[in-house]
C-alpha positions, 0 to 999 in steps of 0.5 A: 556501652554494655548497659547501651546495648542491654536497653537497645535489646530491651526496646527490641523485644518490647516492639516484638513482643508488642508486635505479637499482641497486636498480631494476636488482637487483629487474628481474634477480631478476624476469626469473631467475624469470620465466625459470626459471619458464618453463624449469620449464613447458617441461621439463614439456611435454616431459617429459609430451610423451614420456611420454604419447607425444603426437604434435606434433599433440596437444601442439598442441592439448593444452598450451594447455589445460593451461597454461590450467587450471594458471594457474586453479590457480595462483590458487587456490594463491596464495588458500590460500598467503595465507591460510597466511601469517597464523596467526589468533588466535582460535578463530572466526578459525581455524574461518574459515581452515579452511573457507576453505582446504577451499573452495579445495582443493574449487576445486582439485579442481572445475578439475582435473575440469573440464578433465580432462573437457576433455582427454578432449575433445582426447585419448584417455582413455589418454593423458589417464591418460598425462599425469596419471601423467606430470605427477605423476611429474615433480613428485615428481622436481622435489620431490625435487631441489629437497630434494636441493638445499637439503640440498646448500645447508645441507652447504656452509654 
């Protein structure tokens, strides 16, 4: 019975001690997102920063409202991703997930309206052109490295 109870608390502090490990792993993914997450976002202020000319001033002043309606965006890219998870089954079903996703894209454009006429608030219209042709190219050469990575990947495979 006492060696009975020894394994059982063996098995108990493995299960804990995985448990701990799996914790720990899931923690460490979480932060090397976060953390490249938000390297993205300031390599993209500094980049759109010395592009559109901005001053410290501007920047000040523009990137909290920048950042605020990339996060109103996010939300909504997150609805559309959602619903490109599951493929619907029937022809309704898919009508349904047409005209959801084309509502959403419509929210999109309606916060990016929004808050472009918000950035000609804090910015000249120029420089607001600045900033979108900034952020655009910055995206295109983000997307591009990230598929010269993924070919680089499937090479050393």
């Amino acid at each position: 019975m006492l060696q009975k109870n020894k394994m059982l608390n063996i098995n108990r502090l493995a299960v804990v001690i995985l448990a701990v490990f799996m914790m720990l792993t899931v923690n460490a993914q979480e932060k090397r997102e976060r953390l490249s997450s938000e390297r993205f976002r300031a390599d993209l202020e500094q980049y759109i920063t010395r592009k559109a000319g901005l001053t410290p001033k501007e920047a000040a002043r523009f990137f909290p409202v920048y950042t605020e309606m990339m996060d109103k965006q996010r939300v909504v890219f997150n609805k559309i991703k959602q619903l490109k998870r599951v493929k619907p089954v029937t022809e309704a079903e898919c009508k349904k997930n047409i005209l959801q996703r084309d509502k959403y894209e419509i929210e999109i454009k309606n916060i990016r309206k929004t808050y472009h006429e918000k950035f000609m608030r804090i910015l000249s219209a120029k420089k607001v052109y600045d900033v979108l042709k900034a952020e655009d190219k910055f995206h295109r050469q983000a997307f591009k490295r990230a598929a010269e990575n993924m070919k680089n990947k499937d090479k050393h495979k």
